[in-house]
N, C-alpha and C positions, 0 to 999 in steps of 0.2 A: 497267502493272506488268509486270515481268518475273519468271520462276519456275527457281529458281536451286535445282539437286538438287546433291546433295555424295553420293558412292559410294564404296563400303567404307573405308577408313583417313582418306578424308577427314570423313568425317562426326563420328568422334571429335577431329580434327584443328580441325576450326571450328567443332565446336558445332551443327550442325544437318544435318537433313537435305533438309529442304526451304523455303525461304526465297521472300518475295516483297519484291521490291527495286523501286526508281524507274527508266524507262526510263532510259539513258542511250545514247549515241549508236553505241558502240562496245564490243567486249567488252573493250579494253584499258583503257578508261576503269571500265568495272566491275570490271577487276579490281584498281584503284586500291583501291576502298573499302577500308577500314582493319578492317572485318570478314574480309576474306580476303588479311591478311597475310601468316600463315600457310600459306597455299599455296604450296606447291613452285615452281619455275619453269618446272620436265619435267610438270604436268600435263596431261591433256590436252584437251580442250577442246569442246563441242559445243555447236551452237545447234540448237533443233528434229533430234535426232537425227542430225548431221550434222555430221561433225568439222571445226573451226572455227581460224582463228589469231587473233591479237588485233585482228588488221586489220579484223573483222568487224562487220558494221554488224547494229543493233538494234533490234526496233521491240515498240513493245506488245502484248503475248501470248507472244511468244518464251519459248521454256524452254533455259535454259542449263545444258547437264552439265558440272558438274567431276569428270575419273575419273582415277586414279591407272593410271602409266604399268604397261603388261601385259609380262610376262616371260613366255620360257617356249619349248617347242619341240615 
């Protein structure tokens, strides 16, 4: 399984804040599923703490952030 956190606007945005999903191979391939439609396309993205592109490959136990992009100066 993989542990799928949603941070500040997205958590209202998809319904949860923390979620346990099926491994799947890639994070672009998770973020197909039809539970995070809803997501921006500017999200940003991390696997195990560790900021990520879709390209990223996935294994079981992984925890994947979704955080909305930071503004500001």
């Amino acid at each position: 399984m993989l542990t799928l956190l949603a941070f500040a606007r997205y958590r209202a945005l998809l319904g949860f804040d923390r979620l346990e999903v099926p491994v799947v191979a890639t994070l672009g391939e998770l973020l197909a599923d039809p539970r995070l439609e809803a997501l921006p396309k500017d999200a940003l993205l991390a696997v195990n703490q560790s900021f990520a592109d879709r390209t990223a490959a996935l294994k079981a136990g992984d925890e994947v952030a979704l955080l909305p992009p930071v503004s500001g100066g």
